[in-house]
N, CA, C and O of each residue as an XYZ file, in Angstrom:
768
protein
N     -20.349     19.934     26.336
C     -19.361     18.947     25.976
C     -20.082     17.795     25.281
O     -21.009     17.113     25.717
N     -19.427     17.724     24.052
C     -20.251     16.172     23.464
C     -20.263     15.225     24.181
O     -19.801     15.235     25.322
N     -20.879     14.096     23.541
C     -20.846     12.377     24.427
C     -19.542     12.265     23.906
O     -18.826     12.055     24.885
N     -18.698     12.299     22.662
C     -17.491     11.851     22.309
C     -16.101     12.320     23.358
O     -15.161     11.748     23.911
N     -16.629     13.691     23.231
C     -15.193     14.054     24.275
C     -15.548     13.881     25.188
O     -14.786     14.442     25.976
N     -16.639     13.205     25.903
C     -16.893     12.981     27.233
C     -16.189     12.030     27.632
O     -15.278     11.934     28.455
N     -16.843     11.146     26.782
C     -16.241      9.743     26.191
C     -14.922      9.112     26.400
O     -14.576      8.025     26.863
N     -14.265     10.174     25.893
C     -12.585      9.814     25.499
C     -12.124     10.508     26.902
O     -11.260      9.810     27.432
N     -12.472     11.791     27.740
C     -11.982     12.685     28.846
C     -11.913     11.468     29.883
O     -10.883     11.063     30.422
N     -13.110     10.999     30.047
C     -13.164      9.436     30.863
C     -12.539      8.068     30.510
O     -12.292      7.333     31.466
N     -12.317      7.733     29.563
C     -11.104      7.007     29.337
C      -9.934      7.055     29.485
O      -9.236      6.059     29.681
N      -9.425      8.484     29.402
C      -8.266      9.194     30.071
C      -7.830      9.149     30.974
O      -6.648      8.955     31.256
N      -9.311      9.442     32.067
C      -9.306      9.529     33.738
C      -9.287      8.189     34.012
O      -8.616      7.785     34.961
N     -10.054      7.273     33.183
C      -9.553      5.950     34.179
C      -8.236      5.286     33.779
O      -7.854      4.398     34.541
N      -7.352      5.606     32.543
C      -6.438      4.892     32.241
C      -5.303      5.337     33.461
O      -4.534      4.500     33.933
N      -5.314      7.017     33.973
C      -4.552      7.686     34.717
C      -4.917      7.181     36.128
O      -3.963      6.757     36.780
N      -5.780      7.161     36.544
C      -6.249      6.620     37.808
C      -6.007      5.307     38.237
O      -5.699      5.001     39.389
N      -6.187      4.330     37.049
C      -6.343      3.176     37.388
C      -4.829      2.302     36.764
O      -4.483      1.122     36.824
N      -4.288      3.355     36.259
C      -2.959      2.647     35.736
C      -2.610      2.219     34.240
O      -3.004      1.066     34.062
N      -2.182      2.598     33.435
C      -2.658      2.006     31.994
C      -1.488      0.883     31.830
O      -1.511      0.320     30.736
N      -0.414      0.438     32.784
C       0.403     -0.326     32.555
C       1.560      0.414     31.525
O       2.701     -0.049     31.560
N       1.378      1.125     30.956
C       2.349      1.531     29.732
C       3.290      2.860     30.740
O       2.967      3.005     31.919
N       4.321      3.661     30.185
C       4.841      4.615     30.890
C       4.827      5.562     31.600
O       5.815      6.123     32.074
N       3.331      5.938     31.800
C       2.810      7.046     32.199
C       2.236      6.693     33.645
O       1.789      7.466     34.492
N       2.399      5.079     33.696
C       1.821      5.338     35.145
C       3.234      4.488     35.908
O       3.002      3.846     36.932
N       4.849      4.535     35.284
C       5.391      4.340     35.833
C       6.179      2.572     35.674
O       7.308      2.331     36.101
N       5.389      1.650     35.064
C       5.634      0.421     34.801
C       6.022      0.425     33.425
O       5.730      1.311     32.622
N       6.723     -0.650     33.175
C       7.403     -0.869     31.971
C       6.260     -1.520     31.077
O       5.613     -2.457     31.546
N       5.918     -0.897     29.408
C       4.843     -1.446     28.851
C       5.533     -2.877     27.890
O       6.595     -3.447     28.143
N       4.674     -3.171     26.886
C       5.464     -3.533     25.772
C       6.481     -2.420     25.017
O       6.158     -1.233     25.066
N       7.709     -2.818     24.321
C       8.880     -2.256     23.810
C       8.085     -2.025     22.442
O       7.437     -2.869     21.825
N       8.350     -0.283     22.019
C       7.471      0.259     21.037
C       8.434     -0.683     20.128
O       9.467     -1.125     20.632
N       8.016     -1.050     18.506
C       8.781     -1.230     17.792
C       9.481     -0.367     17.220
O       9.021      0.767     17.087
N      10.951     -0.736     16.669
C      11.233     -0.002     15.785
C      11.879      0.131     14.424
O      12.458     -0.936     14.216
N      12.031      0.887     13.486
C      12.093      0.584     12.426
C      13.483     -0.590     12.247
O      14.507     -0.736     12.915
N      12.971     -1.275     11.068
C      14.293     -2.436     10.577
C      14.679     -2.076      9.120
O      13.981     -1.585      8.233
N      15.934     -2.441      9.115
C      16.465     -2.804      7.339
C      15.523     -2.374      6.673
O      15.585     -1.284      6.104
N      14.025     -3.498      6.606
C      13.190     -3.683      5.705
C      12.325     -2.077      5.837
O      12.045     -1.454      4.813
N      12.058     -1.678      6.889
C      11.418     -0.653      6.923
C      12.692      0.731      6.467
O      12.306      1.868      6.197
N      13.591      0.492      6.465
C      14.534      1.840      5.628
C      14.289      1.628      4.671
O      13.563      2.527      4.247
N      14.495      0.764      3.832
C      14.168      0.422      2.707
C      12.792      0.864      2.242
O      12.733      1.156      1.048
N      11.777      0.962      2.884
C      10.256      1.555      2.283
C      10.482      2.852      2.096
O       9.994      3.475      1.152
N      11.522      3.551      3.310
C      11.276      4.958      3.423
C      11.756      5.728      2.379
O      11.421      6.907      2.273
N      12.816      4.963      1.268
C      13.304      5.344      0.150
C      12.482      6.047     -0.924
O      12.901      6.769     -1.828
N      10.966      5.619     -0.587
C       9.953      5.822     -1.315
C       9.317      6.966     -1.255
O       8.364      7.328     -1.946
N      10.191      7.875      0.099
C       9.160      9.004      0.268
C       9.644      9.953     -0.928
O      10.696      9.646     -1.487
N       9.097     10.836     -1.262
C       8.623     11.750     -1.974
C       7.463     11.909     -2.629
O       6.434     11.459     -2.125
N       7.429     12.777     -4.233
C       6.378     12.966     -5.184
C       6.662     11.960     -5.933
O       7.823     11.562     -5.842
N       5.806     11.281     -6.826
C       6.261     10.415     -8.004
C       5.344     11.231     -9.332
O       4.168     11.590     -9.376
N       6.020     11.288     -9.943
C       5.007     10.910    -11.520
C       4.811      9.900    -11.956
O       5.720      9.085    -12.119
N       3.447      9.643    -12.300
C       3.209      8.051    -13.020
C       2.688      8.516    -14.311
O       2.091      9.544    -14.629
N       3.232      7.065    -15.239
C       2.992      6.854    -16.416
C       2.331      5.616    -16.762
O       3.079      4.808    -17.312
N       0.644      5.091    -16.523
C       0.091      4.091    -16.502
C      -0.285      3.611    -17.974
O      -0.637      4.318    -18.917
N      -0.121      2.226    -17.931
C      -0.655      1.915    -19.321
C      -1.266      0.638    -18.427
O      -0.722      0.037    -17.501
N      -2.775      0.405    -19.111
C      -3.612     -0.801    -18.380
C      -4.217     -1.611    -19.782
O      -4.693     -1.075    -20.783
N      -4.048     -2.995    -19.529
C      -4.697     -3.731    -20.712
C      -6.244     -4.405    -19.916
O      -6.340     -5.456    -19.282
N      -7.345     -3.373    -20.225
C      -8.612     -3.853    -19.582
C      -8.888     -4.483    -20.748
O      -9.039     -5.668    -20.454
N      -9.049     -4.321    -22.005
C      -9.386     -5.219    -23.266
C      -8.612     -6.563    -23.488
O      -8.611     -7.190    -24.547
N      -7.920     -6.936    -22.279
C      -7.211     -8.099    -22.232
C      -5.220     -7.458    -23.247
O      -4.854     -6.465    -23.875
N      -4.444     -9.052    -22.713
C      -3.404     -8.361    -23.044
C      -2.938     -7.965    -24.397
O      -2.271     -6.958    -24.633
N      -3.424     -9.013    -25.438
C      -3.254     -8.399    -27.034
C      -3.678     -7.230    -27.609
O      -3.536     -7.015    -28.813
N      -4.224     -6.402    -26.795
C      -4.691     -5.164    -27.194
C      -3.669     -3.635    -26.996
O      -2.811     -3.270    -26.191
N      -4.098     -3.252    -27.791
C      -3.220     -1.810    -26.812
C      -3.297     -0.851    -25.658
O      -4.315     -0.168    -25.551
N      -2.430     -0.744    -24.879
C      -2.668     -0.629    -23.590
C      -3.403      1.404    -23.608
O      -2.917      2.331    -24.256
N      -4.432      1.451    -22.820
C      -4.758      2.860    -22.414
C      -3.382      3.182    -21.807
O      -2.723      2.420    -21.101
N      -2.886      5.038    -22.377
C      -2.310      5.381    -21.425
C      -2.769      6.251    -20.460
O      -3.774      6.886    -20.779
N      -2.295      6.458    -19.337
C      -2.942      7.896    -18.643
C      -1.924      8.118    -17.578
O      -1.039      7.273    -17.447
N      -1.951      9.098    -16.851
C      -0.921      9.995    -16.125
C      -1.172     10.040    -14.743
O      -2.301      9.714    -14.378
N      -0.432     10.344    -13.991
C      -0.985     10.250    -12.323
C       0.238     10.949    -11.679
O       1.277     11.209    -12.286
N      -0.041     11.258    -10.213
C       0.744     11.289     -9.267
C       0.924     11.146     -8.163
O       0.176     11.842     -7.476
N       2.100     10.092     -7.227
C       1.654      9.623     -6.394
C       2.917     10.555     -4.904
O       4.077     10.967     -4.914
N       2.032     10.506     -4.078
C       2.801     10.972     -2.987
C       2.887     10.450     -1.657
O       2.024     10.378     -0.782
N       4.541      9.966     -1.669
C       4.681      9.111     -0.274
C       5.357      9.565      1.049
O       6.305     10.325      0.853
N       5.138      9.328      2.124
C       5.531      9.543      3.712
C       5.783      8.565      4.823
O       4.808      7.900      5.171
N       6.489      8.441      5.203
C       6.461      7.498      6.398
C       5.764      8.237      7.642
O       5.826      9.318      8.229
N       5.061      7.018      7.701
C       4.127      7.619      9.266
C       5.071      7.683     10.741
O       5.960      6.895     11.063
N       4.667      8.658     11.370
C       6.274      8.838     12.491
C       6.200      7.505     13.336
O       5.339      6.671     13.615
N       7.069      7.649     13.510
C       7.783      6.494     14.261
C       8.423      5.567     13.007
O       9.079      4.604     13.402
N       8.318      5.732     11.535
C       9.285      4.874     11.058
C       8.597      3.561     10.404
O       9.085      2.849      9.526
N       7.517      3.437     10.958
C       7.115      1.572     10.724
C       5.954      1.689      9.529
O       5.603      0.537      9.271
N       5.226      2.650      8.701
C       4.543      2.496      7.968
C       4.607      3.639      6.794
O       4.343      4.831      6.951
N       5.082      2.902      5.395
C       5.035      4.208      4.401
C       3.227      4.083      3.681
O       2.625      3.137      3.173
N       2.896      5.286      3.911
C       1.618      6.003      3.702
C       2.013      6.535      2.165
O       3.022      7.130      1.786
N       0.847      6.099      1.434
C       0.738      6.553     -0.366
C      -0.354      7.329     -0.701
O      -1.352      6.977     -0.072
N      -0.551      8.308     -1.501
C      -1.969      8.907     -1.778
C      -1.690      8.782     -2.937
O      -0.538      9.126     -3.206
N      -2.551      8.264     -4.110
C      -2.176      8.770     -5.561
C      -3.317      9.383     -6.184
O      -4.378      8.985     -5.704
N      -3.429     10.260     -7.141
C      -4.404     10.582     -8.377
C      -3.949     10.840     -9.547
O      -2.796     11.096     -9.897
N      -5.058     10.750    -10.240
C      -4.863     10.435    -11.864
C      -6.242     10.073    -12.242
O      -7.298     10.323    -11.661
N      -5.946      9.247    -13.649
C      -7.200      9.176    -14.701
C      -6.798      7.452    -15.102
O      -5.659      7.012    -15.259
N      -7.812      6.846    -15.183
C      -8.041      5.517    -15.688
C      -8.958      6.100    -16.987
O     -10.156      6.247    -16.748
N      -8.522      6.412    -18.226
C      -9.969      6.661    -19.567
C      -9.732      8.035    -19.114
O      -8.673      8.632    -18.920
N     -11.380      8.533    -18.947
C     -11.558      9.945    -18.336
C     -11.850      9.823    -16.921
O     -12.030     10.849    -16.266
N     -11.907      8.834    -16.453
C     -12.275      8.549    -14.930
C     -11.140      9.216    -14.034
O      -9.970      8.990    -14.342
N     -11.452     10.090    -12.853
C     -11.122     10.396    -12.063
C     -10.097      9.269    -11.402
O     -10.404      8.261    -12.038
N      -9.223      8.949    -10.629
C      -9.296      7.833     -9.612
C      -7.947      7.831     -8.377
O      -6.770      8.190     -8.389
N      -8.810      7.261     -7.441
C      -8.089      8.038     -6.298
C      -7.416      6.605     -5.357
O      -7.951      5.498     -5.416
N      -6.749      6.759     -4.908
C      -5.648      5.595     -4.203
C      -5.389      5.924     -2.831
O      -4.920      7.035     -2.582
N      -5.582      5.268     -2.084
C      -4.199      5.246     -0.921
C      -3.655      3.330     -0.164
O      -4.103      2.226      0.145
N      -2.494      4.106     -0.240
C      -2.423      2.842      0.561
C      -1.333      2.555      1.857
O      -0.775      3.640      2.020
N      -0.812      1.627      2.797
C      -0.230      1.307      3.400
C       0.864      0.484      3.703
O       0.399     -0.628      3.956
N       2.264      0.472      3.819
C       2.781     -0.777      3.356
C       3.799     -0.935      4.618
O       4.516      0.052      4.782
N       3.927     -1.662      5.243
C       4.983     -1.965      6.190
C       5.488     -3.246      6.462
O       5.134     -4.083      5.631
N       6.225     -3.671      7.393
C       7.197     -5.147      7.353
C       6.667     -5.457      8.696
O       6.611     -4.701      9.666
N       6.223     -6.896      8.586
C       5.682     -7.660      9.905
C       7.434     -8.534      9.882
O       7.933     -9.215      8.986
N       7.863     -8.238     10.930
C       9.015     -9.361     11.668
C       8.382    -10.164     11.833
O       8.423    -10.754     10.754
N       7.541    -10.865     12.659
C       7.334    -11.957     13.028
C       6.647    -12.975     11.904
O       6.397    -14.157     12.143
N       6.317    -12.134     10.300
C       5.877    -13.118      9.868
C       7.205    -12.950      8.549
O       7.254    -13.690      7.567
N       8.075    -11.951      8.795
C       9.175    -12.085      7.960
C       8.577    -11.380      6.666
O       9.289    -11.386      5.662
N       7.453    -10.834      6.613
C       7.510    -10.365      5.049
C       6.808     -8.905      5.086
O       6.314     -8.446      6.116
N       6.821     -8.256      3.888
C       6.346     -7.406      3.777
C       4.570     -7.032      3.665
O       4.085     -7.369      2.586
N       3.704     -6.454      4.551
C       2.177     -6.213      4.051
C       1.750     -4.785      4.001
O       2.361     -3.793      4.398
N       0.501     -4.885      3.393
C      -0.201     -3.875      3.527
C      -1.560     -3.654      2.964
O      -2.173     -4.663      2.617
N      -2.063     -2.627      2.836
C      -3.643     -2.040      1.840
C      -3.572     -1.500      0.860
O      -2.616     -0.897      0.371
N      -4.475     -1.650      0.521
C      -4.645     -0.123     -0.760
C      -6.439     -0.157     -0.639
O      -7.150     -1.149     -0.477
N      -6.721      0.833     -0.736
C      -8.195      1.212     -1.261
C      -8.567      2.177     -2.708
O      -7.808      3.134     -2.864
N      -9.280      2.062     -3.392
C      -9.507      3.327     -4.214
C     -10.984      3.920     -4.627
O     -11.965      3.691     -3.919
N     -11.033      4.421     -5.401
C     -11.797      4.855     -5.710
C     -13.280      3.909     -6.952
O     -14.420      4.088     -7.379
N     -12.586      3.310     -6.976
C     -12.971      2.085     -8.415
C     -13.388      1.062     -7.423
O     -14.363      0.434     -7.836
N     -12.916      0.630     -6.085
C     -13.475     -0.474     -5.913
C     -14.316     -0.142     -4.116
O     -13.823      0.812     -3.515
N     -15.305     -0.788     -3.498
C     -15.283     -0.741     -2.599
C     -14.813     -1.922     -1.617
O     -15.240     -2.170     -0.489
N     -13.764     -2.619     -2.391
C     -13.228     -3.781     -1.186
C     -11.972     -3.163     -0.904
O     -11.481     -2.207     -1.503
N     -11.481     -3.820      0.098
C      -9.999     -3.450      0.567
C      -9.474     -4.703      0.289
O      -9.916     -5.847      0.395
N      -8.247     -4.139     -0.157
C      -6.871     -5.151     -1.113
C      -6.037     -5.277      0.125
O      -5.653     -4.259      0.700
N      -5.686     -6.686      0.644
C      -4.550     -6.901      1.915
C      -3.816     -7.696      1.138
O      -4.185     -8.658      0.465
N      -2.472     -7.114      1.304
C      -1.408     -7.502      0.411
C      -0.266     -8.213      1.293
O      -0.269     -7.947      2.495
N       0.712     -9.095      0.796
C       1.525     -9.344      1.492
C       2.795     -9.759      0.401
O       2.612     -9.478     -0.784
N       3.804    -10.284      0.717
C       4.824    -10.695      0.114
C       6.083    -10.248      0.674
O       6.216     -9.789      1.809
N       7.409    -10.477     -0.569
C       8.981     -9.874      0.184
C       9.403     -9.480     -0.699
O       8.676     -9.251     -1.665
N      10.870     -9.216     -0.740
C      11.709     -8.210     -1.206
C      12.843     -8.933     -1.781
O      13.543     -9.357     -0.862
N      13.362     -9.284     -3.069
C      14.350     -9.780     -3.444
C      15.311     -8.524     -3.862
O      15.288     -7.626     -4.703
N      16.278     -9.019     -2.669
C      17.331     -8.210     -2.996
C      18.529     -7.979     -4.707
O      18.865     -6.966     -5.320
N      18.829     -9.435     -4.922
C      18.995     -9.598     -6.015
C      18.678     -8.711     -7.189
O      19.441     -8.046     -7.890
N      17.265     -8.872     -7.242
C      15.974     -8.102     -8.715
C      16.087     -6.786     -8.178
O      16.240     -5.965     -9.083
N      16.073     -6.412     -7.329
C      15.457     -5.275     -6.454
C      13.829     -5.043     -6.491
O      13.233     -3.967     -6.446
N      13.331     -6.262     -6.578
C      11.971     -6.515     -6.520
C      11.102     -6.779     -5.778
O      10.982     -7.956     -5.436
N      10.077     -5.651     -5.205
C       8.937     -6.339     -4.588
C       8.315     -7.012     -4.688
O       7.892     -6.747     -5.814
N       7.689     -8.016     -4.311
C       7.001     -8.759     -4.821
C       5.549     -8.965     -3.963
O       5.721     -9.281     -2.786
N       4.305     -8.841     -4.356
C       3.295     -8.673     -3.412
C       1.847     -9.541     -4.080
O       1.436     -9.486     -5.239
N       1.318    -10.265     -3.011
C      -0.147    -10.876     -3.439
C      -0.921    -10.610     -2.997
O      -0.750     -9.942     -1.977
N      -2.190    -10.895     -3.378
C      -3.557    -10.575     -2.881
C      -4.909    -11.291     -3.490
O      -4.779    -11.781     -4.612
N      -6.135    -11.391     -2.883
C      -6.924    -11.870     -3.018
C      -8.060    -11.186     -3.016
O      -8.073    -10.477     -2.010
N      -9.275    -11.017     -3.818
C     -10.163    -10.176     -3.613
C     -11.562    -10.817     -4.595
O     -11.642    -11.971     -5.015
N     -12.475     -9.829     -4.777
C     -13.702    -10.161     -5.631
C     -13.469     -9.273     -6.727
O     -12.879     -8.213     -6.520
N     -13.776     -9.513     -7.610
C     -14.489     -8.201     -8.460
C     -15.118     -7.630     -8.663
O     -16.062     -7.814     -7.895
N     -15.380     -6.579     -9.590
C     -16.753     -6.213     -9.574
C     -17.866     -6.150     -9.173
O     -18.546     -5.484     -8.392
N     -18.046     -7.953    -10.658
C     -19.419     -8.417    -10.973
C     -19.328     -9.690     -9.835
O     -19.915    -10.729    -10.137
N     -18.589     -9.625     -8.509
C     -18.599    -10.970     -7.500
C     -17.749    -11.508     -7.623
O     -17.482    -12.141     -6.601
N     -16.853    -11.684     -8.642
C     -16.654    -12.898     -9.050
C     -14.580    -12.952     -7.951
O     -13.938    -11.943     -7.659
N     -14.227    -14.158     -7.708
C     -12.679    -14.232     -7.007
C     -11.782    -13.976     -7.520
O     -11.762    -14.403     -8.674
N     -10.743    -13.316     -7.151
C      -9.284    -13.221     -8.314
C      -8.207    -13.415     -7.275
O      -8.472    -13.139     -6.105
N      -7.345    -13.742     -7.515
C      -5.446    -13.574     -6.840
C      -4.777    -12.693     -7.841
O      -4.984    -12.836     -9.046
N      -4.032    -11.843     -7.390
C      -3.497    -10.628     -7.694
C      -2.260    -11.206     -7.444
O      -1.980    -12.039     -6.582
N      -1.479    -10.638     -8.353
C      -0.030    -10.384     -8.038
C       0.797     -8.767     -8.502
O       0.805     -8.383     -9.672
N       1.240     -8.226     -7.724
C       1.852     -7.290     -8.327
C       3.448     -7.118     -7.782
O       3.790     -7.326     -6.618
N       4.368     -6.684     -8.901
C       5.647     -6.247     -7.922
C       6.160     -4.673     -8.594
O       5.632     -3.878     -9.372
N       7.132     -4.700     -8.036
C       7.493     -3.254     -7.962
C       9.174     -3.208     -8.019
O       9.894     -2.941     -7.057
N       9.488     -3.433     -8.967
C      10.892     -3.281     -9.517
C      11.598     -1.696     -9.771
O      11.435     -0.770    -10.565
N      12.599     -2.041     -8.421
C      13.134     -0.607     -7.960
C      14.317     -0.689     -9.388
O      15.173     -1.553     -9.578
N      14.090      0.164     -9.994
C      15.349      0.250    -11.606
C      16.513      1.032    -11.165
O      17.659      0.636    -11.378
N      16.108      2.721    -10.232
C      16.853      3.194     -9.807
C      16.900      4.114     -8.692
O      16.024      3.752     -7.907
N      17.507      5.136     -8.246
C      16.442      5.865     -6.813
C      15.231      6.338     -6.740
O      14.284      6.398     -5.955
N      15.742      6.866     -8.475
C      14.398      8.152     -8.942
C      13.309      7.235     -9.995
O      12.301      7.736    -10.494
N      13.677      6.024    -10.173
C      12.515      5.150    -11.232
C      12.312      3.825    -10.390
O      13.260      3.086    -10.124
N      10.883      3.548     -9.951
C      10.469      2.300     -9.669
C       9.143      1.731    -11.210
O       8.765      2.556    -12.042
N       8.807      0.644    -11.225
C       8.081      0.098    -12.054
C       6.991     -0.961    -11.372
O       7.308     -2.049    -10.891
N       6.072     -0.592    -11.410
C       4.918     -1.141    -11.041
C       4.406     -2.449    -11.406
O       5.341     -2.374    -12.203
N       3.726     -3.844    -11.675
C       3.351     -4.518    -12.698
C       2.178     -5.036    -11.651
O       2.549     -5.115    -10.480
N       0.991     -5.349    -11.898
C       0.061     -5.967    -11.607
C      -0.567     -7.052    -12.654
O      -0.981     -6.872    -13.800
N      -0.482     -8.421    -11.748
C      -1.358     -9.527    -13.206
C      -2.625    -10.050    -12.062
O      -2.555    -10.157    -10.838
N      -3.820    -10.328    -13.033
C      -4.901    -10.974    -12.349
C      -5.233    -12.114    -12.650
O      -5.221    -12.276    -13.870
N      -5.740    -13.613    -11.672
C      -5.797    -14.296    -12.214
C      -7.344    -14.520    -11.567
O      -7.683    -14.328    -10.399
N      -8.162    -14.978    -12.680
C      -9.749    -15.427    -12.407
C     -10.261    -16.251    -13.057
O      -9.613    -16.674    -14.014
N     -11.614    -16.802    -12.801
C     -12.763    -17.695    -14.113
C     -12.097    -16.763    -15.400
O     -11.429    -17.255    -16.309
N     -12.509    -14.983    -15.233
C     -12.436    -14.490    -16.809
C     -11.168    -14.828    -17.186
O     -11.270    -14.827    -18.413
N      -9.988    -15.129    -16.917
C      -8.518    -15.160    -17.467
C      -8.059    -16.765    -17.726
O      -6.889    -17.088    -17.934
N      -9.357    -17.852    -17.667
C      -9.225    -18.703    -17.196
C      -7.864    -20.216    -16.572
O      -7.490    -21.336    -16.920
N      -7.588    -19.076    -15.377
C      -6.959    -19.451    -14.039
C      -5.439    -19.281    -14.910
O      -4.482    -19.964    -14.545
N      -5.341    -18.581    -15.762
C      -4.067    -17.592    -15.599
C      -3.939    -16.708    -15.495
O      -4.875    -15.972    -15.804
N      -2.524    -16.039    -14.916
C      -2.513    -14.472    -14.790
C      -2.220    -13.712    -15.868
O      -1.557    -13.981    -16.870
N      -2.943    -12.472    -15.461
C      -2.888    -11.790    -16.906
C      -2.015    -10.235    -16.600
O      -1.799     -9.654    -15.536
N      -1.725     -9.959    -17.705
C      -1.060     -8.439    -16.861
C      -1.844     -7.137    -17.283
O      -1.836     -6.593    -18.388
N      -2.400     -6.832    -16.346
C      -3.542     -5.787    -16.291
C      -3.060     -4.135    -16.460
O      -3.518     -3.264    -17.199
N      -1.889     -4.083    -15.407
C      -1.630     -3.111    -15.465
C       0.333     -2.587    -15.176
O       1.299     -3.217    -14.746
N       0.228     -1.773    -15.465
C       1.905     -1.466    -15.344
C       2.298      0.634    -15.116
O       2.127      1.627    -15.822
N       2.813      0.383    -13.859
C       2.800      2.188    -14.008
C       4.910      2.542    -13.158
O       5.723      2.204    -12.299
N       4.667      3.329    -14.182
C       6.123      3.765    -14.082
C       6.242      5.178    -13.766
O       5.910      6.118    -14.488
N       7.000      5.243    -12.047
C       7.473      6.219    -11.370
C       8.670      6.601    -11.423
O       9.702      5.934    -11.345
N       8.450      8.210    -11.620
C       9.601      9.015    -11.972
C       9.520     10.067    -10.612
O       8.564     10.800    -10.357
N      10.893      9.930     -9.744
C      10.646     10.701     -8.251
C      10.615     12.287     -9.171
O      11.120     12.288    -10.293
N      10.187     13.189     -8.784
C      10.232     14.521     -9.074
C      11.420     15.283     -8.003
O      11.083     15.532     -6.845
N      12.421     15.526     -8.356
C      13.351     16.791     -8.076
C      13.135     17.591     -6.780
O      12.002     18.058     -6.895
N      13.532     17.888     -5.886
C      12.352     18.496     -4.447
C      13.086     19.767     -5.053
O      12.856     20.888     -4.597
């Protein structure tokens, strides 16, 4: 038997032995959450998408690269977190995505991650949902590259069941301290 499952077999035995407070040893735990409004609303997102990316890395007067992708979404069970995987091509570059997005009640708005393949920081996002636009709206803060700080903004303008629209702008020293719009990708749900 490894040290790991030893590990975890004994954590088991003492949570059972000694009581873990939650249902299993009979006492009432904390009340699991469960999904809200805001979280039906994410789950709209599950399926396949096709993306159609166009990115202005040569800044915005230029013409945008296009390239192709596809992204695939799930709600994690229980309801409270939609899970994203995407791939595709940035140029000829490979590039790989996932991310996380769910609704904090207590702070009233929508958050989450993304990681990829292009960067090794993690993106913590937050923002809300205008019902009105049918627009997400989401920020973030991170480094770049070459070190350097940026604030992100991106939203996500639901057009129709089967088309959402992506927009990301960055603002840094290089953009100097305006936002710029970097990137834009447009999802088409695929047919099950």
């Amino acid at each position: 038997m490894s040290a790991t499952i030893r590990s975890l077999a004994l954590l088991v035995a003492c949570l059972v032995l000694c009581g873990s407070g939650g249902p299993a040893s009979g006492q009432d735990g904390p009340p699991i959450p469960k999904p809200t409004p805001e979280h039906e609303r994410l789950a709209k997102e599950v399926g396949t998408w096709d993306a159609t990316i166009k990115s202005w890395m040569q800044g915005p007067g230029s013409e945008p690269a296009v390239s192709k992708g596809v992204q695939v979404s799930r709600m994690m069970p229980g309801g409270l977190w939609l899970l994203s995987s995407f791939e595709g091509k940035f140029g000829d570059m490979d590039f790989h995505g996932a991310g996380q997005t769910g609704y904090d009640a207590k702070k009233g708005k929508y958050v989450g991650t993304w990681v990829d393949s292009m960067s090794s920081d993690i993106m913590i996002l937050e923002g809300i949902y205008d019902s009105n636009t049918h627009t997400l709206s989401m920020t973030s803060k991170g480094v770049d590259p070459a070190g350097k700080p940026y604030d992100a903004r991106m939203t996500t303008r639901y057009e129709s069941q089967d088309t959402m629209v992506f927009s990301m702008e960055v603002k840094s020293e290089e953009t100097k301290g305006e936002h710029m719009k970097v990137m834009e990708i447009t999802y088409k749900r695929r047919s099950k």
